[in-house]
C-alpha angles and dihedrals in degrees: 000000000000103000148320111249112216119182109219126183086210118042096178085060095043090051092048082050096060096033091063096053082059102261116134137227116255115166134357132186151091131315114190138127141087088296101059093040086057082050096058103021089238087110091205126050149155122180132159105223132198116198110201120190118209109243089256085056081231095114140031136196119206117209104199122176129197126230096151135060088007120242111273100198134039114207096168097104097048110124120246092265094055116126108250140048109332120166141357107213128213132194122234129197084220120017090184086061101046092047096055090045092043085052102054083056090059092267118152117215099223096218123326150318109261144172122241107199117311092313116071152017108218138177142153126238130186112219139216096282088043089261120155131226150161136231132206129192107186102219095185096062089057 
């Protein structure tokens, strides 16, 4: 997999977000032209993208949002058993502490923190832009 593509409205929040999950930003700039627009169908287009990279270099999100043409559709408020893309999960080393620190950033925790067996600690958080995603704290590799 190359990356995960997430339209923001803000890309400045979306960045701070990630960043604090520990991704970093890798790139950041326009994409716009009668190339990219072959590439989506939406012909003309004009979006400021952020490329952020997780800490291991495995995995990338890409930011991307629109100014041209605007976005048609919001999905940001679709409950976890929506059809569809949902969440993009991350594993963290303490989900006490990311929650706490997700939250001071106007993140919602969905439900709770649980256990699931004796391996993890999950949960889901919507964050700032309404985006879902999962943590995962292995409890195994402690």
């Amino acid at each position: 997999m190359d990356n995960v593509s997430i339209v923001v409205e803000s890309l400045d929040d979306a960045v701070s977000f990630f960043s604090e999950i520990g991704l970093n930003l890798v790139w950041r700039g326009m994409v716009e032209g009668e190339w990219a627009g072959r590439v989506t169908g939406l012909e003309s287009q004009r979006v400021e993208v952020a490329m952020m990279v997780t800490p291991d270099g495995h995995s990338r999100i890409e930011l991307s949002k629109f100014i041209t043409p605007p976005v048609k559709a919001d999905h940001r408020t679709a409950p976890v058993n929506a059809l569809g893309y949902l969440r993009v999960m991350f594993t963290v080393e303490n989900i006490d502490e990311m929650v706490s620190r997700l939250t001071k950033l106007g993140a919602k925790l969905v439900g709770e923190v649980v256990q699931f067996e004796n391996s993890y600690r999950l949960c889901y958080i919507r964050g700032t832009e309404g985006i879902l995603i999962g943590l995962a704290e292995e409890i195994g590799s402690k």
